[in-house]
C-alpha positions in Angstrom: 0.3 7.0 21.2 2.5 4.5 19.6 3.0 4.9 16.0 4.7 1.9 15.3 1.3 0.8 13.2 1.6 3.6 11.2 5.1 3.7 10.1 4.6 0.0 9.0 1.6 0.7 7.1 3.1 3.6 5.2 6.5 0.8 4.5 3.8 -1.6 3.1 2.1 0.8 1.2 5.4 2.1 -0.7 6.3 -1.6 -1.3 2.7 -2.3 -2.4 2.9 0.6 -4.6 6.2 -0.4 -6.3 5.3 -3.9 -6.5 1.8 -2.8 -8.4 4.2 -0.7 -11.0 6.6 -3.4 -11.4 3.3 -5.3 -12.5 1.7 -3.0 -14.8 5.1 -1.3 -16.3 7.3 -4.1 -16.7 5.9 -7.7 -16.0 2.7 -7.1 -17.9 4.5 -6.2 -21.1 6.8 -9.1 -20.9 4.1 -11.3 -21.1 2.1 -9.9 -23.6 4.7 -8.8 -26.0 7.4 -11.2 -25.5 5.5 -13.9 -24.3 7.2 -14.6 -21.0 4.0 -15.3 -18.1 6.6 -15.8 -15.6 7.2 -12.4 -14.4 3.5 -12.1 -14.0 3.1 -15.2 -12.1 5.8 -14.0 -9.2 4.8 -10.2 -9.5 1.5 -10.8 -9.2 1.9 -13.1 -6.6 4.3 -11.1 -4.5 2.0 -7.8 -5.2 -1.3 -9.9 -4.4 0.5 -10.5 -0.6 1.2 -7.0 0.0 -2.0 -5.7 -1.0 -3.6 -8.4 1.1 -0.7 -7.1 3.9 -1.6 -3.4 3.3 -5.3 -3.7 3.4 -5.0 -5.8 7.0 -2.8 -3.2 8.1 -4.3 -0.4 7.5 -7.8 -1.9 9.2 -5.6 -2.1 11.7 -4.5 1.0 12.1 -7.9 2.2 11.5 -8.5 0.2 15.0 -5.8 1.1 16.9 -6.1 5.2 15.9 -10.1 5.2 16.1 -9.8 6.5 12.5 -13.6 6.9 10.7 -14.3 4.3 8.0 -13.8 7.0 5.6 -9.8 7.3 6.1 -9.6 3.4 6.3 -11.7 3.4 2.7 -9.5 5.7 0.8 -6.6 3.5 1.9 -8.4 0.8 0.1 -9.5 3.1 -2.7 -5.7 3.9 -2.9 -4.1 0.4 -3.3 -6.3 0.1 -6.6 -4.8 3.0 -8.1 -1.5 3.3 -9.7 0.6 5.8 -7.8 -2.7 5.7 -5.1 -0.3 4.7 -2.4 2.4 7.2 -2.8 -0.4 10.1 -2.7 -2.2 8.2 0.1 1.7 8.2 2.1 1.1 12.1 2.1 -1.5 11.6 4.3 0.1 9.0 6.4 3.0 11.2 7.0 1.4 13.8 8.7 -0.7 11.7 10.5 2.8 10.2 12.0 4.3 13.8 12.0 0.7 14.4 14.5 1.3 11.5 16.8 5.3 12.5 16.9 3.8 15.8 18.2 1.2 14.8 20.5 4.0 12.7 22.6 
């Protein structure tokens, strides 16, 4: 089976992950300590695309691997949390390692 939906879903999901800390860590306290809104206004907006990206993706994936609703939740679930993509990658991973095996 291809896993070519995979391995982009687990890329988006590290970039949405970074982009999400970038928001919270550094962008957010600009703004509300030093009064500078812009970095929010790009972060945000570049971190509202990829979660919009990973969230497609992964119902994608969820298609094209028959996954239950379940795994295709906790991906959502995941994207809310800080850090809830890097832990959900784990899973991702050896789901790619499984197809890799099953070729």
């Amino acid at each position: 089976m291809n896993k070519k939906p995979l391995s982009l879903l687990r890329k988006t999901g590290i970039a949405e992950g970074i982009s999400f800390l970038v928001l919270l860590l550094i962008a957010m306290p600009l703004k509300y300590m030093f009064d500078l809104p812009l970095a929010v206004k790009y972060v945000g907006w570049a971190h509202g695309l990829l979660f919009v990206l990973y969230v497609g993706l992964a119902y994608y994936a969820k298609e094209v691997y028959n996954w239950p609703f379940k795994k295709f939740f906790f991906a959502g679930v995941a994207a809310f949390l800080p850090l809830g993509t890097f832990i959900y990658d784990k899973q991702l991973k050896k789901a790619e390692e499984q197809l890799s095996l099953n070729k």
